[in-house]
N, CA, C and O atoms as a Tinker XYZ file with bonds, in Angstrom:
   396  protein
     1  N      9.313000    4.036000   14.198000    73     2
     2  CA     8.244000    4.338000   13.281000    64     1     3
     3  C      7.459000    5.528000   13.818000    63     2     4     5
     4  O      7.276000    5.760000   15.013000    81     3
     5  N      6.989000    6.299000   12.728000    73     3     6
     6  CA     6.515000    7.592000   13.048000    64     5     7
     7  C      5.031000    7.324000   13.330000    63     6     8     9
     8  O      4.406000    6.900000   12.358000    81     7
     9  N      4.309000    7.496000   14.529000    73     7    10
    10  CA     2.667000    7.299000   14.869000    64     9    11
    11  C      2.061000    8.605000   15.161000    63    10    12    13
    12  O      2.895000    9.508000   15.098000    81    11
    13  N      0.918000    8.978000   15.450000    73    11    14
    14  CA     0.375000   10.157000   14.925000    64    13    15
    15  C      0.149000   10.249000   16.625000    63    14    16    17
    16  O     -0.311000   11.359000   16.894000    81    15
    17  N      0.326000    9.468000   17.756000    73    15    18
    18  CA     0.496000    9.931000   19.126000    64    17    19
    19  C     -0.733000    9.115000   19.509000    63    18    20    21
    20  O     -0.662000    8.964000   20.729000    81    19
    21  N     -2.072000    8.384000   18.931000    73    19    22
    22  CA    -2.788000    8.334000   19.318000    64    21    23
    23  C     -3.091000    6.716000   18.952000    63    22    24    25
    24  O     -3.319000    6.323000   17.808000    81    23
    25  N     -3.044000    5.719000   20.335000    73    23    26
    26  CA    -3.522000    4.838000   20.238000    64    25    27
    27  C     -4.273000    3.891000   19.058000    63    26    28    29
    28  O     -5.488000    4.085000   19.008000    81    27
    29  N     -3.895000    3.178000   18.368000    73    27    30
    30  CA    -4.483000    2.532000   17.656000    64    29    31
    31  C     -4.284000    3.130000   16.093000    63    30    32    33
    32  O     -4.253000    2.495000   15.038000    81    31
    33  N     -4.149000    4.711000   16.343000    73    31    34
    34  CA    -4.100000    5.749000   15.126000    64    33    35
    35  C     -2.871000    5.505000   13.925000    63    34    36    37
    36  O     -1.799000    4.965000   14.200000    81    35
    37  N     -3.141000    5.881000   12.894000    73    35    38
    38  CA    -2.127000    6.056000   11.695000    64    37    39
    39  C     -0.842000    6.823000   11.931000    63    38    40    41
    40  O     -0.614000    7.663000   12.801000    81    39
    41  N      0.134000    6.254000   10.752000    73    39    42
    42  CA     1.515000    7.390000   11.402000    64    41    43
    43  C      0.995000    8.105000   10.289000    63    42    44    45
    44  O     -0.067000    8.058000    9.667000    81    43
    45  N      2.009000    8.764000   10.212000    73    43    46
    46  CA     2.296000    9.834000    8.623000    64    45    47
    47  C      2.368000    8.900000    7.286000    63    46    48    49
    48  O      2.628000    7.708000    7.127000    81    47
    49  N      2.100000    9.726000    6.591000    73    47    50
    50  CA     2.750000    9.003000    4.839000    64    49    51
    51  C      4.292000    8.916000    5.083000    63    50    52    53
    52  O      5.031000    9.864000    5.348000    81    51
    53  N      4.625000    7.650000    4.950000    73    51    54
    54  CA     6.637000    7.669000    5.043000    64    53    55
    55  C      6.827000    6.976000    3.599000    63    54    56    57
    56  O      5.881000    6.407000    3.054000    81    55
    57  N      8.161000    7.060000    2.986000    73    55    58
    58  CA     8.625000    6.756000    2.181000    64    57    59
    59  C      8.654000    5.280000    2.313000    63    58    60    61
    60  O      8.530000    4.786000    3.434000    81    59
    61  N      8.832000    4.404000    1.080000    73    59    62
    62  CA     8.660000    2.922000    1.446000    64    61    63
    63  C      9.738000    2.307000    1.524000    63    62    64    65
    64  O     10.511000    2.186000    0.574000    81    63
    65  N      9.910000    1.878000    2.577000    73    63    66
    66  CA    10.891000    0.610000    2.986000    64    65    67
    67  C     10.812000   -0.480000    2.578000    63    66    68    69
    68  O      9.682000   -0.886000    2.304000    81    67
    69  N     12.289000   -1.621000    2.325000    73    67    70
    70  CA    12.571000   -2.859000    2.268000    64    69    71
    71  C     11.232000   -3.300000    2.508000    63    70    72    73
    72  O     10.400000   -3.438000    1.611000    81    71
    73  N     11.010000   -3.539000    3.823000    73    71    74
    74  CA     9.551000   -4.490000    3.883000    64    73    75
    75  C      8.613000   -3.948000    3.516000    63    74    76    77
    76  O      8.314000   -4.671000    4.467000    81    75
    77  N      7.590000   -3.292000    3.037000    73    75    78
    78  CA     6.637000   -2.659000    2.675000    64    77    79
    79  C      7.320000   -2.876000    0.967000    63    78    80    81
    80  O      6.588000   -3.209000    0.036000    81    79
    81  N      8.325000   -2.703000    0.855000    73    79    82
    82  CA     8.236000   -2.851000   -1.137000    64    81    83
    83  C      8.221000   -4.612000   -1.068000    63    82    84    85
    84  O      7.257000   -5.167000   -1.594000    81    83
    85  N      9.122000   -5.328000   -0.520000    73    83    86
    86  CA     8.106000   -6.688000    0.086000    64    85    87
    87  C      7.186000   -7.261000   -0.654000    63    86    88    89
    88  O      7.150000   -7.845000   -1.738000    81    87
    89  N      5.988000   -6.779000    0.692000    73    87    90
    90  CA     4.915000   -6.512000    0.814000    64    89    91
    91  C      3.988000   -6.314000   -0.389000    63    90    92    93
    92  O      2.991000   -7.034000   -0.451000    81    91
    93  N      4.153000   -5.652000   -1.096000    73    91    94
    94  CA     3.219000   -4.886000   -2.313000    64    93    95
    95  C      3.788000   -5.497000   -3.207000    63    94    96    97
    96  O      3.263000   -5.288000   -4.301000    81    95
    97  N      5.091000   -6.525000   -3.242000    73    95    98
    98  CA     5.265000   -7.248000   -4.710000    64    97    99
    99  C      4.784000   -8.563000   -4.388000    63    98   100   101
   100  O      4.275000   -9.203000   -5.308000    81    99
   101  N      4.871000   -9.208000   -2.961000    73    99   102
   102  CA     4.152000  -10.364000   -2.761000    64   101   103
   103  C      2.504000   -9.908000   -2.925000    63   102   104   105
   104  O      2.127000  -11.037000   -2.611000    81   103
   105  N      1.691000   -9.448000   -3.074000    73   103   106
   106  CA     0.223000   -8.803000   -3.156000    64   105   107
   107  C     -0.023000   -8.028000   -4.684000    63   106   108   109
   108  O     -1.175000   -7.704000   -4.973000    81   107
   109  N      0.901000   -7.795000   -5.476000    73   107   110
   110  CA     1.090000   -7.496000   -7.417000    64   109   111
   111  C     -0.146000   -8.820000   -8.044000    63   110   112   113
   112  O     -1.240000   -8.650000   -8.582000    81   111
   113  N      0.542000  -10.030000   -7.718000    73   111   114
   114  CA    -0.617000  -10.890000   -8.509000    64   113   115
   115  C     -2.349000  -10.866000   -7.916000    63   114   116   117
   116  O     -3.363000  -11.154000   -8.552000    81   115
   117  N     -2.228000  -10.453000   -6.611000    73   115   118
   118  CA    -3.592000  -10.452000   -6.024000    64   117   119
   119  C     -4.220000   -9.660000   -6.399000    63   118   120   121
   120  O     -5.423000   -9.797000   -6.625000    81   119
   121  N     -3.254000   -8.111000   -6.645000    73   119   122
   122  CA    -3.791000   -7.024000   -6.681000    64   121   123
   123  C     -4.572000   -7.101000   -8.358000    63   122   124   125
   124  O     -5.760000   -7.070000   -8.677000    81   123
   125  N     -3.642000   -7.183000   -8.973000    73   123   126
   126  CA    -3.846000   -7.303000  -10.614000    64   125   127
   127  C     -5.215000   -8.315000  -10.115000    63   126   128   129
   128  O     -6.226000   -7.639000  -10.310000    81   127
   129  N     -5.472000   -9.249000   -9.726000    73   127   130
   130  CA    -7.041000  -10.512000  -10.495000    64   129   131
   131  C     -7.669000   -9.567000   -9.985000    63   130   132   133
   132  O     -8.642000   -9.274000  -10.680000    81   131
   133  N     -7.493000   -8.542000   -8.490000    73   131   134
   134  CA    -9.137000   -8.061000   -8.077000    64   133   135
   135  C     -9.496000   -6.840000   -8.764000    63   134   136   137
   136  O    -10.682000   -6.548000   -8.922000    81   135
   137  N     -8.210000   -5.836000   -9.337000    73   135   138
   138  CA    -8.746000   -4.957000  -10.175000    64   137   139
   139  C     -8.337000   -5.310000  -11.815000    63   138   140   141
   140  O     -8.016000   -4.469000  -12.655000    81   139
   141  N     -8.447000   -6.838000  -12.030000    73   139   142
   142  CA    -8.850000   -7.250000  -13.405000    64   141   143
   143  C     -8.231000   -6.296000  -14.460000    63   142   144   145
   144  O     -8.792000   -5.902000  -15.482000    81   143
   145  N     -6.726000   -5.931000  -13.953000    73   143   146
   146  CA    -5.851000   -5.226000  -14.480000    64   145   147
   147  C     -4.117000   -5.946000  -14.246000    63   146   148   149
   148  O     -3.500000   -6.370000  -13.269000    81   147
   149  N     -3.751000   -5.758000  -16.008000    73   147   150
   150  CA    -1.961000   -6.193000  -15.485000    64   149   151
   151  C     -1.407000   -4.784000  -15.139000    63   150   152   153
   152  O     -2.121000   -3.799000  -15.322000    81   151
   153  N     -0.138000   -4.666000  -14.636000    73   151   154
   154  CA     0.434000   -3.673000  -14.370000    64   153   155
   155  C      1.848000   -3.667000  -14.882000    63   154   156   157
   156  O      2.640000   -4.465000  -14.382000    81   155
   157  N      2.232000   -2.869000  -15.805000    73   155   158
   158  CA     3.458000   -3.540000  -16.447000    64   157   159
   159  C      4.372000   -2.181000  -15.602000    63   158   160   161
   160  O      5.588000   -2.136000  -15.791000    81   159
   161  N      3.822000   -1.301000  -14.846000    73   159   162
   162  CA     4.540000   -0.468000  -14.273000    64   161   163
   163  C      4.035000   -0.558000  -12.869000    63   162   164   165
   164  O      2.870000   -0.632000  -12.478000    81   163
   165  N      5.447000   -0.531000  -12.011000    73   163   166
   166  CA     4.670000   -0.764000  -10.592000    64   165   167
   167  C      5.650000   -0.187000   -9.636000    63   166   168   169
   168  O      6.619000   -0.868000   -9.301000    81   167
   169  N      5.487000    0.943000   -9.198000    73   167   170
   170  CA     6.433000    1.764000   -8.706000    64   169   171
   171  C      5.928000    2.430000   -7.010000    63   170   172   173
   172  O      4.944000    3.121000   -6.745000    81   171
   173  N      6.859000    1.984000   -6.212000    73   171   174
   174  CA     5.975000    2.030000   -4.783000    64   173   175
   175  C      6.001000    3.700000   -4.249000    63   174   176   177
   176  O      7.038000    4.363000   -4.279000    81   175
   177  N      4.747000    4.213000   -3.788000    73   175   178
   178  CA     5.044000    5.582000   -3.299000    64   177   179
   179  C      5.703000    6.047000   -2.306000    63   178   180   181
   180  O      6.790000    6.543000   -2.012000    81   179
   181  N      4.198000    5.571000   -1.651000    73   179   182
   182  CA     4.425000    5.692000    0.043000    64   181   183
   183  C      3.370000    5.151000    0.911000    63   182   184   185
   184  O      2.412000    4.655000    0.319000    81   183
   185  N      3.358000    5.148000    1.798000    73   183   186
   186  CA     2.517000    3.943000    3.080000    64   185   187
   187  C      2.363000    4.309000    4.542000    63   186   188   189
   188  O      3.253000    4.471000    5.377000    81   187
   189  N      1.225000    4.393000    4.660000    73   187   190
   190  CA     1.233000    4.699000    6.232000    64   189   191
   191  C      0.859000    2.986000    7.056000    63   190   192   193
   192  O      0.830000    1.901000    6.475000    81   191
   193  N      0.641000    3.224000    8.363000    73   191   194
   194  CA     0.699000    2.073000    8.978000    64   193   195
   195  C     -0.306000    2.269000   10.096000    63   194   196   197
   196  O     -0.425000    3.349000   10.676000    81   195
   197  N     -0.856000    1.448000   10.313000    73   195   198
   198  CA    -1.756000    1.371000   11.679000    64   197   199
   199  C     -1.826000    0.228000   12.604000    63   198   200   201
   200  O     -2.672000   -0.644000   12.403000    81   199
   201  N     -0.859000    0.138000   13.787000    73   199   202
   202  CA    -0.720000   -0.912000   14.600000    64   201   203
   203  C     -2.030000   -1.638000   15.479000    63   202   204   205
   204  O     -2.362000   -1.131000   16.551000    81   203
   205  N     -2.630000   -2.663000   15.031000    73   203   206
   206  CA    -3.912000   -2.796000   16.079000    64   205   207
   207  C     -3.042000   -4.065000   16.527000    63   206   208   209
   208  O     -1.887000   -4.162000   16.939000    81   207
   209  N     -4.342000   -5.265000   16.212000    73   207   210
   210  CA    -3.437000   -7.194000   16.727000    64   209   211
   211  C     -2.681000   -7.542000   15.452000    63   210   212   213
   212  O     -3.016000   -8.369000   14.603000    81   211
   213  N     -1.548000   -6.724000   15.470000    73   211   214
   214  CA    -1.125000   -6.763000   13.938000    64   213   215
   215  C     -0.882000   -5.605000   13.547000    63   214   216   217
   216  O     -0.577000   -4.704000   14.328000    81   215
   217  N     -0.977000   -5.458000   12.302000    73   215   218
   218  CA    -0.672000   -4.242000   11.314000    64   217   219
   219  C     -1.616000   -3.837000   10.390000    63   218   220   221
   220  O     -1.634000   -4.564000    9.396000    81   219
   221  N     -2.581000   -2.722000   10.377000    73   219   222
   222  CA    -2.647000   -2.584000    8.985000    64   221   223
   223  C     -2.239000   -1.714000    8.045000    63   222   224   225
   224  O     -2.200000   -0.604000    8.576000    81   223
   225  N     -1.847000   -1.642000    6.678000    73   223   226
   226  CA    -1.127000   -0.652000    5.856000    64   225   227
   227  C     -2.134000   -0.170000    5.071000    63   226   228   229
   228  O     -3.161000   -0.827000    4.896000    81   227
   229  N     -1.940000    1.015000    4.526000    73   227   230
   230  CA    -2.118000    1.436000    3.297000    64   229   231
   231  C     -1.022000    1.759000    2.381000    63   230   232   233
   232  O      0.047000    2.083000    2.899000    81   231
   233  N     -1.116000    1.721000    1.029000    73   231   234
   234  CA     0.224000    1.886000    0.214000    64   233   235
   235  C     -0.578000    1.954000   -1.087000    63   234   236   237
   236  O     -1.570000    1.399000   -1.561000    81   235
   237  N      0.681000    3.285000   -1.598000    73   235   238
   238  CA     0.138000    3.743000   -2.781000    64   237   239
   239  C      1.143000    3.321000   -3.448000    63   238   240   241
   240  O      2.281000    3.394000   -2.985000    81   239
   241  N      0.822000    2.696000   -4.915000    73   239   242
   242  CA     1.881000    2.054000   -5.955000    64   241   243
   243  C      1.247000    2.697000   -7.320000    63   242   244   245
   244  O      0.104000    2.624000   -7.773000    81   243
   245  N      2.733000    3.527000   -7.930000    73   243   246
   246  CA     2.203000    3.918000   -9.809000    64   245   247
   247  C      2.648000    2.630000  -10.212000    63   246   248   249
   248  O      3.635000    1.897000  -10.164000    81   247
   249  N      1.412000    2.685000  -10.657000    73   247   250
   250  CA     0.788000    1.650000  -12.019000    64   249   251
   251  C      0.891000    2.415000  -13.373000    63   250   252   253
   252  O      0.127000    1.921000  -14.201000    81   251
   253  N      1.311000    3.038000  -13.651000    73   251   254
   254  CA     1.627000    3.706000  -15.204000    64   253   255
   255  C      0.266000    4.317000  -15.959000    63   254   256   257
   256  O     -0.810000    3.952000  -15.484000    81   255
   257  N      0.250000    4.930000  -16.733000    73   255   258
   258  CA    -1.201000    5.788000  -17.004000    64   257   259
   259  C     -1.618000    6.809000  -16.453000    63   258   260   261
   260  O     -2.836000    6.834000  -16.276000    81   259
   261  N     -0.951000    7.806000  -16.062000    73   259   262
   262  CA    -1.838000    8.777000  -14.682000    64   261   263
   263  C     -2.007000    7.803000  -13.675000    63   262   264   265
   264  O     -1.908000    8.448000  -12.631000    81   263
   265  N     -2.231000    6.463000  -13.350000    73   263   266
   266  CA    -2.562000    5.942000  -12.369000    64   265   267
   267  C     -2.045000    5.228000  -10.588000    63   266   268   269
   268  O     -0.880000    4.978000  -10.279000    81   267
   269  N     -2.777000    5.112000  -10.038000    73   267   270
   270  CA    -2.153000    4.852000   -8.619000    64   269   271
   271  C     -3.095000    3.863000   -8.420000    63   270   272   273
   272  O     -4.304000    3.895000   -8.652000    81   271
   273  N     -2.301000    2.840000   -7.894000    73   271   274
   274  CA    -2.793000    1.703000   -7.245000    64   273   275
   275  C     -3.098000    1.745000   -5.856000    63   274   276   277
   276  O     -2.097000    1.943000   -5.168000    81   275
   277  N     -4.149000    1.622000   -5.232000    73   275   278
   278  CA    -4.028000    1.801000   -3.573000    64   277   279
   279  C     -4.468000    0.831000   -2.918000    63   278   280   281
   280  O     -5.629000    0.462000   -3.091000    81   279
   281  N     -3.466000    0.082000   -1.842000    73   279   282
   282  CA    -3.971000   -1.243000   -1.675000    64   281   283
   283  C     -4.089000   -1.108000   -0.110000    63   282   284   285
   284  O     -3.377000   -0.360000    0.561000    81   283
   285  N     -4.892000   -1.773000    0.292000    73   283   286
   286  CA    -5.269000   -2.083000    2.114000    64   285   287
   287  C     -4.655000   -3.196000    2.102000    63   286   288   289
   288  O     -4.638000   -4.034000    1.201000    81   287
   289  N     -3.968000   -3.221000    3.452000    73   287   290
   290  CA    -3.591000   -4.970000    4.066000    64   289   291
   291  C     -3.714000   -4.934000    5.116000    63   290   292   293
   292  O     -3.866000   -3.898000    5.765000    81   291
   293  N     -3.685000   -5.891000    5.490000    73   291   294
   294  CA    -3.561000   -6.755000    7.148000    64   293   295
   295  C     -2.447000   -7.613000    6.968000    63   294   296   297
   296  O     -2.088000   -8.228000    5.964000    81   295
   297  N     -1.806000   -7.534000    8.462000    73   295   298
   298  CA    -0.986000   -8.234000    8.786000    64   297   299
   299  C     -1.034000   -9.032000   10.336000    63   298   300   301
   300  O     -1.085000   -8.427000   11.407000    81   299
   301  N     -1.008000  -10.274000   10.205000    73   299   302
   302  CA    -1.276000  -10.532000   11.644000    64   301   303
   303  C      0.225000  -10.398000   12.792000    63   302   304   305
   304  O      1.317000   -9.885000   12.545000    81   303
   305  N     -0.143000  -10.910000   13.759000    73   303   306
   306  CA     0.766000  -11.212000   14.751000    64   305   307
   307  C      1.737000  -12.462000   14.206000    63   306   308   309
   308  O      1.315000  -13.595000   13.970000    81   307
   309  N      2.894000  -12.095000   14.080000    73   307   310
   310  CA     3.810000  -13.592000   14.399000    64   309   311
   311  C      5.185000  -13.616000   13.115000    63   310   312   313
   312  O      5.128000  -12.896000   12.118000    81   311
   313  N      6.017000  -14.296000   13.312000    73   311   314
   314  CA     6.703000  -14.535000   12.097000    64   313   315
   315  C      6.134000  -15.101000   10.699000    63   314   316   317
   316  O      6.475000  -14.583000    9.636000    81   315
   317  N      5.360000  -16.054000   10.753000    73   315   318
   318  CA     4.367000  -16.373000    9.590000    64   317   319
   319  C      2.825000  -16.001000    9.560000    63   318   320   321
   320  O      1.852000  -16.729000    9.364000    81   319
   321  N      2.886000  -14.997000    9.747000    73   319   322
   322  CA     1.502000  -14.101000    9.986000    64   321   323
   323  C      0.853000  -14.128000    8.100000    63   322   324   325
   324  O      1.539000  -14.138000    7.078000    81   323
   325  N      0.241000  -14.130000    8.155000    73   323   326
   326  CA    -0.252000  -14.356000    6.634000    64   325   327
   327  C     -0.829000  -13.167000    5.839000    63   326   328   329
   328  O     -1.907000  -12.877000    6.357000    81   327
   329  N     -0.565000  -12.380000    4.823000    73   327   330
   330  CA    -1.682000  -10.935000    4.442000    64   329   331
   331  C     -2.314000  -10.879000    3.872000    63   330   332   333
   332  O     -2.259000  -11.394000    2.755000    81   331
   333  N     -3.266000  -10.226000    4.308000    73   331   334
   334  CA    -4.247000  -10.242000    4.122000    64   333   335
   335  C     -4.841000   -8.847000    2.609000    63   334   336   337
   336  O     -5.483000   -7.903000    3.070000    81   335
   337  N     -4.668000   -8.823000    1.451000    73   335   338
   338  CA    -5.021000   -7.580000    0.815000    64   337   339
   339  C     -6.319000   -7.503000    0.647000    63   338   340   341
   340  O     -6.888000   -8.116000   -0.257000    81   339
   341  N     -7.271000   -6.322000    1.969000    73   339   342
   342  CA    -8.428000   -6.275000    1.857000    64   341   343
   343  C     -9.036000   -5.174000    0.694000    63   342   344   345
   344  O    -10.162000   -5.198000    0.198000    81   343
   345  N     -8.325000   -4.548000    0.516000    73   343   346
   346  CA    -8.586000   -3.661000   -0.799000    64   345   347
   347  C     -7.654000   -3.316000   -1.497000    63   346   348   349
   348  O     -6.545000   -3.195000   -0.975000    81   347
   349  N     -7.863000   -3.032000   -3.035000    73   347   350
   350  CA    -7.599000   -3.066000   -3.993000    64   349   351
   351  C     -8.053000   -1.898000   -5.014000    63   350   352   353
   352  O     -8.847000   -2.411000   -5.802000    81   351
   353  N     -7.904000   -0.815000   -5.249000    73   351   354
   354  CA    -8.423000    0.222000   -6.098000    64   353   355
   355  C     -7.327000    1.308000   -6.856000    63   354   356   357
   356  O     -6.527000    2.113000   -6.379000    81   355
   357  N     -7.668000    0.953000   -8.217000    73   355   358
   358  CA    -7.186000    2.090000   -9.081000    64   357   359
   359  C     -7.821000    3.396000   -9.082000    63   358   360   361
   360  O     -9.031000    3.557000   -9.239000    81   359
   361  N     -6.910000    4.396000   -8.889000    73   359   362
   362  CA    -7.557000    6.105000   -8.946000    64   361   363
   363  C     -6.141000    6.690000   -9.754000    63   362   364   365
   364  O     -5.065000    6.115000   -9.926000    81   363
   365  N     -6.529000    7.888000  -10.123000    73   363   366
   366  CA    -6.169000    8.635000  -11.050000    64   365   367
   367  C     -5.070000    9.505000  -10.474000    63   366   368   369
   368  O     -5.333000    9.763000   -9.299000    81   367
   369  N     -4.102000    9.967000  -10.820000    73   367   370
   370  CA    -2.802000   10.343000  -10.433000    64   369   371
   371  C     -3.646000   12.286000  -10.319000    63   370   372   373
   372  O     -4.544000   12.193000  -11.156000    81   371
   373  N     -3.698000   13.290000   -9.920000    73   371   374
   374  CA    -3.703000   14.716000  -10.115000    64   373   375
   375  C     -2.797000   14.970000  -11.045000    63   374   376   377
   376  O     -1.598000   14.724000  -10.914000    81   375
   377  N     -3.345000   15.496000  -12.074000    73   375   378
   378  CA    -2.581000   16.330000  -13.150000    64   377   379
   379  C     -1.602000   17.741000  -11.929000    63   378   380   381
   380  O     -1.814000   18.046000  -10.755000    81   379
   381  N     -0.843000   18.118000  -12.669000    73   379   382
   382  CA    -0.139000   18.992000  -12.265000    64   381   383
   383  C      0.535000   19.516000  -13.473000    63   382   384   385
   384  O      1.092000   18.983000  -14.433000    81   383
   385  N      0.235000   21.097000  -13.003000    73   383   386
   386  CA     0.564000   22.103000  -14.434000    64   385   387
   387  C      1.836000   23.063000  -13.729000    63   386   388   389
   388  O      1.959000   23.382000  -12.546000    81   387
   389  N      2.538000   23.326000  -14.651000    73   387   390
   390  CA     4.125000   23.627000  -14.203000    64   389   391
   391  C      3.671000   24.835000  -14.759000    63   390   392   393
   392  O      2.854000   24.613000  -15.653000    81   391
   393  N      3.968000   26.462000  -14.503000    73   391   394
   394  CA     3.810000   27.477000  -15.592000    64   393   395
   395  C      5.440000   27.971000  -15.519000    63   394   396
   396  O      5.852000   28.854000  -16.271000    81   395
C-alpha cells in the first residue's frame, strides 16, 4: 500500500479494491439513513487510507446526479473489527467543459 512516508499520514488517492468496494456496500444502507437519501447509482471512485489502531478511510462513491458521496470510516484492529461510518456527505461532482 502506497503511504505518503509519514507516520500515521494518508497514502495517495488509489483506485478501489475488492475490500474497500466491500466496505462501502456494507456502509450503502448507513450511508443512505444519515444523508436521508436512496442511491439508485453507486459507483466507487477512489480511497485513500490512514493507518493509526486500525484504519481509517476515506472513499468517494458516484451517487448519480452530478453527485459524490464521501464517506469516513474506521476500522478497528482484528478479524471482526467492526466499522465504524463516521461521516457521511453528499457534494457536487465539478462540471467539466470539453471545447
Amino acid at each position: 500500500m502506497c503511504t505518503t512516508g509519514i507516520a500515521g499520514g494518508w497514502s495517495e488517492w488509489m483506485e478501489v479494491d475488492d475490500e474497500v468496494k466491500k466496505i462501502c456496500l456494507l456502509l450503502k444502507p448507513e450511508a443512505e439513513k444519515k444523508t436521508k437519501r436512496k442511491f439508485p447509482v453507486y459507483l466507487h471512485l477512489n480511497y485513500r487510507r490512514q493507518v493509526v489502531a486500525g484504519s481509517n478511510y476515506e472513499m468517494k462513491v458516484h451517487v448519480g446526479n452530478d453527485s459524490c458521496l464521501f464517506l469516513r470510516v474506521f476500522q478497528g484492529l482484528g478479524p471482526n473489527a467492526k466499522l465504524e461510518l463516521q461521516k457521511a456527505v453528499v457534494i457536487p461532482l465539478p462540471s467539466i467543459i470539453i471545447h
